[in-house]
Residue, then its C-alpha position, 0 to 999 in steps of 0.5 A: x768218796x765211793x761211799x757217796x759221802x761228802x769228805x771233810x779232810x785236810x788240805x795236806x798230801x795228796x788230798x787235794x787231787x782227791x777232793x774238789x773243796x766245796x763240790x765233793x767236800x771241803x778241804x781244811x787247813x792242818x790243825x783247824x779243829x774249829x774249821x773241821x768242827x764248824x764244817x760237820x755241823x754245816x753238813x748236819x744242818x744241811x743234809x741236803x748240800x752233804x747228800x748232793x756233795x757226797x753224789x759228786x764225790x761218788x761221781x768223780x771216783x766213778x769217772x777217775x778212779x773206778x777200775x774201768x776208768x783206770x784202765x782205760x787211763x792206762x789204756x790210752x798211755x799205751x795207745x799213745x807210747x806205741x803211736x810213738x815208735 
């Protein structure tokens, strides 16, 4: 995703709190190779919807999980533990 790429993946792990399917990519059940397969030629047939998904998925890491947001994530946690005690 930080390349700018659309994300063809499957839908297993961790994997779907990394990709929002059909705005950063697609999400595919374990062991559609047809799935996948139909999925790549969409997006080569559609170079303008794989560009505008692959700018959203870039986007996203940018926003959550770059090192400036990571540590404004953690940031903040410590902000709030602290306002605790």
């Amino acid at each position: 995703m930080s390349t700018g790429l659309p994300v063809l993946a499957t839908d297993v792990g961790g994997n779907r709190e990394l990709v929002e399917s059909g705005r950063t990519g697609r999400l595919l059940a374990s062991g559609d190779v047809d799935g996948l397969a139909q999925a790549m030629v969409e997006l080569a047939a559609d170079p303008a919807h794989a560009a505008a998904l692959g700018l959203a998925g870039r986007a996203r890491v940018e926003a959550q999980f770059s090192l400036p947001a990571m540590v404004s994530a953690y940031q903040d946690l410590y902000d709030q533990l602290l306002a605790r005690h």
